[in-house]
N, C-alpha and C positions, 0 to 999 in steps of 0.2 A: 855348545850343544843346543840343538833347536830344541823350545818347550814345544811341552804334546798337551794336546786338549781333549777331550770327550764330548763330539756334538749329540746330541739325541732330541729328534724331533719327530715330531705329528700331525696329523692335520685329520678332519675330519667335516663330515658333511654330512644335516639333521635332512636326509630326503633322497642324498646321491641320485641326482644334481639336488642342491639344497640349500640352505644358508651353511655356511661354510665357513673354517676357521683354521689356523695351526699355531700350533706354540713348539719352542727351539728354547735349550737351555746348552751352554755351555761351561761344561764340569772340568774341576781341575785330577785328573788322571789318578795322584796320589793320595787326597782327602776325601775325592768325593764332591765338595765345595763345590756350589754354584756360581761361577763366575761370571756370566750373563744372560739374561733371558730374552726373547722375543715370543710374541703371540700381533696375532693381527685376526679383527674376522674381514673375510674378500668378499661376500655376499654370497650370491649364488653358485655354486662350481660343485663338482665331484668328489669323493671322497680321496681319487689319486691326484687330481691337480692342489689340494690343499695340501698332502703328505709332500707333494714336492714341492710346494711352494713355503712350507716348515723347513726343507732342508737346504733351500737356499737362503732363508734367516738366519739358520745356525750356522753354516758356513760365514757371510756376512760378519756374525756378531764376534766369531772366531776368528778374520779377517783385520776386525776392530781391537782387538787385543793383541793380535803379534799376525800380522801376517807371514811370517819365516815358520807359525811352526807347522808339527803337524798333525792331522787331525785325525780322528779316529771317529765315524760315524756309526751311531749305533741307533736302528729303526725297526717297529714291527711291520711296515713296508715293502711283505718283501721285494713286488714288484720296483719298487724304485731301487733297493740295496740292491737284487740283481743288472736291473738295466746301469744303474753308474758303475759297478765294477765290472760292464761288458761282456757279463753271459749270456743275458739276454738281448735282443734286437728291440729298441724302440720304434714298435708300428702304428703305437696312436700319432698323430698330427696336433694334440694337446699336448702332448707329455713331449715331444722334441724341443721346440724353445723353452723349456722349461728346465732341461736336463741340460741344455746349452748354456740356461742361465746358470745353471749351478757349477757347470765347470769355470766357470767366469767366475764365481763369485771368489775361488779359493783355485787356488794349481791343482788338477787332477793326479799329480806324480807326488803330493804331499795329503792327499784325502784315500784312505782306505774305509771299507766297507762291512758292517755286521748285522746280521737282520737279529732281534731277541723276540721273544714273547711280549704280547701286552703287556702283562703282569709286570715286566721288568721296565716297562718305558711311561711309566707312571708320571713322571714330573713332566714331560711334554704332553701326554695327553690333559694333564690339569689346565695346562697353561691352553692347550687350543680350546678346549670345553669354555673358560673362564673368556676366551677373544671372543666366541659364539653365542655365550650368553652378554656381553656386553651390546653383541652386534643386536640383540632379539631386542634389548632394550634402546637402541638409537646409538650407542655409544662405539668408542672403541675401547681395543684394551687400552691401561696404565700397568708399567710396572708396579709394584707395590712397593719400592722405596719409594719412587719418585713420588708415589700418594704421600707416603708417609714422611718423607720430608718436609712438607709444611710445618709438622708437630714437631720433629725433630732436629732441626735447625741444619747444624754443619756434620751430625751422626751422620758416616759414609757406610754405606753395606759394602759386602763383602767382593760384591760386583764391582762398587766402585772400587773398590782399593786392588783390584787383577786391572782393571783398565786403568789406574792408576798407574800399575807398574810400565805398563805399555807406552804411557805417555810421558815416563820419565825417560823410558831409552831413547828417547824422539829428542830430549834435550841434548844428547849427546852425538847422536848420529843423524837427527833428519826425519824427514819424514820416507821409508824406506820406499814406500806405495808409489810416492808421488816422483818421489828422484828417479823411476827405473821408468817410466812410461812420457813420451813424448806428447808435443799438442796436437789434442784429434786424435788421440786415442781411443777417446770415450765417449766416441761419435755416435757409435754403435751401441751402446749399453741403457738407452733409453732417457727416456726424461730423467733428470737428478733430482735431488733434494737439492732447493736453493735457499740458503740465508741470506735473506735480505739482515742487514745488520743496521741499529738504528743507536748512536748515540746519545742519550738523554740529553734535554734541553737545560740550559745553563742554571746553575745556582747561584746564589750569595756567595759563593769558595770561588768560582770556577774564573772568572774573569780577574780577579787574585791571584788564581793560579798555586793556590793552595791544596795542598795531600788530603783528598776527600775518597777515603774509602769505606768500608764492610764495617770498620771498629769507631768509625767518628760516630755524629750528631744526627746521618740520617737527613740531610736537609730537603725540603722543596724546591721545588721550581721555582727561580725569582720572574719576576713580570717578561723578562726579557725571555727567560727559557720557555713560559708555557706561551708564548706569541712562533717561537722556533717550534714548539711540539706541535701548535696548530697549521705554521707552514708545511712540515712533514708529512703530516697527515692530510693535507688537500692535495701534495704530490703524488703520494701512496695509492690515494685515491684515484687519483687519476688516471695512473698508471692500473692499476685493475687488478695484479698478478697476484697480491698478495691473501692470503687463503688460509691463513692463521697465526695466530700473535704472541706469541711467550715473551715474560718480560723476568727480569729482575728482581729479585722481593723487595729494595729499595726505594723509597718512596719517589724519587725523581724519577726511574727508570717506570714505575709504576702509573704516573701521573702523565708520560709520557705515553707510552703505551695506550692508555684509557682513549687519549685525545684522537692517536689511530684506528683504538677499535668500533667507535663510535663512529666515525667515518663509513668504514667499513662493515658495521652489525655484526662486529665478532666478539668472541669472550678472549679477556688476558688470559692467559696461562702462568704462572709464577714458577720458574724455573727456579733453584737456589745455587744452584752451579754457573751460572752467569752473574753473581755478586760480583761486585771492585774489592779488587785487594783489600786486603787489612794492613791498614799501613801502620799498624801497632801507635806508639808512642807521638808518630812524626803526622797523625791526622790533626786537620788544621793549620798546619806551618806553612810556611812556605819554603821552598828550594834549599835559598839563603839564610832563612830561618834555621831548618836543621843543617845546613854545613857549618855555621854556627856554634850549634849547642851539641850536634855529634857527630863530626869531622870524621871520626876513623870508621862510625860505623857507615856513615855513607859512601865513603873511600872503598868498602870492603862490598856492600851492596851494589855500587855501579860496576863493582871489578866480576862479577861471580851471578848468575840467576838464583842458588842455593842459598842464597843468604838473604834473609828475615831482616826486613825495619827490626831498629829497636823497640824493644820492649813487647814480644810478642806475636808479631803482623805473621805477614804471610810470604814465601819469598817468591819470587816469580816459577820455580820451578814446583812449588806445590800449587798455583793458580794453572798451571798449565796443565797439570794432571787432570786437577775439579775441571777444567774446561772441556779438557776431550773426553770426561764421563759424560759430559753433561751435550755435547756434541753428537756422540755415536746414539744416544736415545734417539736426538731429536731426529739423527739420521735416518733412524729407524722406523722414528713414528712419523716420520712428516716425506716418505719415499715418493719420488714422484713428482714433489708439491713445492710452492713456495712459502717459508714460513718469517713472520717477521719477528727476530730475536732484538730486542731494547736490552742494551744492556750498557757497558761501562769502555773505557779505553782499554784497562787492560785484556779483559777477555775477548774485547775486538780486534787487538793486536794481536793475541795470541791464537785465534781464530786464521787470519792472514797468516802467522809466521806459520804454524804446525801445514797450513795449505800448501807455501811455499816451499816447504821444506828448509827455511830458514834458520840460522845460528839464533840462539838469545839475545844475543846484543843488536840481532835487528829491531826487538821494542823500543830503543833509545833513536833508531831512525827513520821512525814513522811521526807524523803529523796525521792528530785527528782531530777534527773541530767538534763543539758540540752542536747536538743536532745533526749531524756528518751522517750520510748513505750508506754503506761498503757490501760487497755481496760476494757468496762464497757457494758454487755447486758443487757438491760433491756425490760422484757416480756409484752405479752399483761396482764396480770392482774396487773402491776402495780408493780412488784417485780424487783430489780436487780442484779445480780453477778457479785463480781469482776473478772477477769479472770487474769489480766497480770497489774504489778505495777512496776515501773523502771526500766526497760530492758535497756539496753546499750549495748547490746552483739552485735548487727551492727556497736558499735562504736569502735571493738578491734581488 
């Protein structure tokens, strides 16, 4: 049975035309629960280009959590709930690619239609107020976990663990988005969100070839990696594209990161959903170190992505989940743009695999070097291409 969602979005404008904003929450039908939010402010626009430009977020962030199911819009809009359930005729020349985009963003034969009262559509107009006033101040919006993660370490909201669910059925079946649509699809759907993907520069572990994850020591960059994070970052540079930096909270992925944004005059962003596994027990060892000292539980961990290093770690299918939360934000917040994500092997694989639409045991047949390129756009309808996977040609 397909899950069903509840979009409800807004948008609004201090001047129509004026500085401008919308915010998109996605509810779960039975609790009420917030299951994702979006807000953005756009600068200058109309009070109904930002209302539709709210309801193609929430479609989108609804798209990000199950694209199969189906949704239920609910808007004090009413010209927009009219013209997308086709009683009305769209005659503005604004509001047509807009209503185009929105049928793009989700199947229109799985989106129906409800106009409610202000009064009722409360949590989207907060979220557009809050984009609008972020914009008044120079800023854009943040979700408020993603603030609040910093303080809160690996505490997931309630958001993450609905996009969690979503990204656990992707272990099993695929990525469904990506399997059904051919190359050059998404020719048409406008510039993407592109990650550029940057492997931190080598440590004291890494050339050992030692399990260095989320639960070790934490190391720096040895001599040899911040020489690789300064190659990186003169390539980066070069190239020109890149337009904003999130890193790692990890101190290598950090360190790296810094060496790009200096380059470039930009601020790190600290992501926590881009961490390296926790490789529990077996951080530090090496390969043959733990086939060693825990044979069956490594026998049971190469056989299965659900299964946890000993002693705690993390197992690749809950790293896949943290990933694609951590993924659909940046989707969201970096549309259009190219952003540069510093992070670890495995959330770079698992980045590649969920694009691909890849099995789990494709992590064990990828090669990534450290310091390594890799780049992933992903469209408004929900599609991604790989573009560029282990480059090291900066590093030769």
């Amino acid at each position: 049975m397909a899950r069903r969602f509840i979009v409800e979005a807004d948008g609004g404008s201090r001047g129509n035309p004026g500085p401008a904003g919308y915010g998109a929450v996605v509810l779960d039908p039975a609790t009420g629960e917030a299951l994702a939010e979006a807000a953005e402010f756009i600068g200058t626009a109309t009070n109904n280009v930002a209302e539709y430009k709210g309801l193609v977020a929430g479609l989108r962030a609804a798209h990000a959590l199950d694209p199969q199911a189906l949704i239920h819009v609910r808007m004090d809009s009413k010209l927009v709930v009219e013209q997308m359930s086709g009683r009305w005729k769209i005659k503005h020349p604004d509001m047509k690619p807009l209503a185009a985009e929105a049928q793009r963003a989700f199947p229109p034969d799985r989106v129906s239609y409800e106009w409610i009262p202000r009064e009722k559509n409360k949590h989207a107009d907060r979220l557009a107020n809050e984009a609008m006033d972020a914009g008044k101040s120079g800023r854009q919006w943040e979700p408020r976990d993603s603030r609040a993660a910093l303080d809160a370490g690996p505490a997931r909201s309630s958001a993450a663990r609905a996009a969690d669910a979503a990204a656990q059925a992707s272990e099993t079946s695929g990525s469904q988005a990506t399997a059904t649509v051919g190359w050059g699809a998404s020719a048409d759907l406008g510039a993407p969100a592109t990650f550029v993907l940057l492997r931190h520069g080598e440590t004291a572990l890494t050339p050992e070839k030692r399990f260095s994850g989320s639960g070790g020591t934490d190391p720096e960059l040895s001599a040899a990696g911040r020489r690789q994070a300064e190659a990186a970052a003169a390539a980066l540079a070069a190239r020109g594209t890149v337009q904003a930096v999130v890193s790692s909270p990890l101190l290598r992925c950090r360190e790296t990161a810094e060496a790009v944004a200096d380059r470039l005059g930009l601020e790190v962003r600290i992501d926590d959903g881009l961490r390296e596994t926790d490789f529990g027990a077996w951080e530090g060892l090496t390969f043959a170190e733990v086939r060693e000292r825990y044979p069956d539980d490594l026998n049971a961990w190469l056989g299965s992505s659900k299964v946890a290093p000993t002693g705690g770690g993390e197992s690749f299918a809950t790293v896949a989940r943290r990933v694609a939360v951590a993924r659909d934000k940046l989707v969201a917040r970096y549309a259009g743009r190219t952003v540069l994500a510093v992070t670890h092997v495995t959330p770079i694989k698992t980045l590649v695999r969920l694009a691909l639409g890849a099995p789990p045991e494709s992590l064990f047949r990828m090669e990534l070097s450290a310091a390594s390129v890799s780049a992933v756009a992903y469209y408004a309808d929900g599609n991604a291409s790989l573009r560029l996977l282990n480059d090291t040609s900066h590093l030769r």
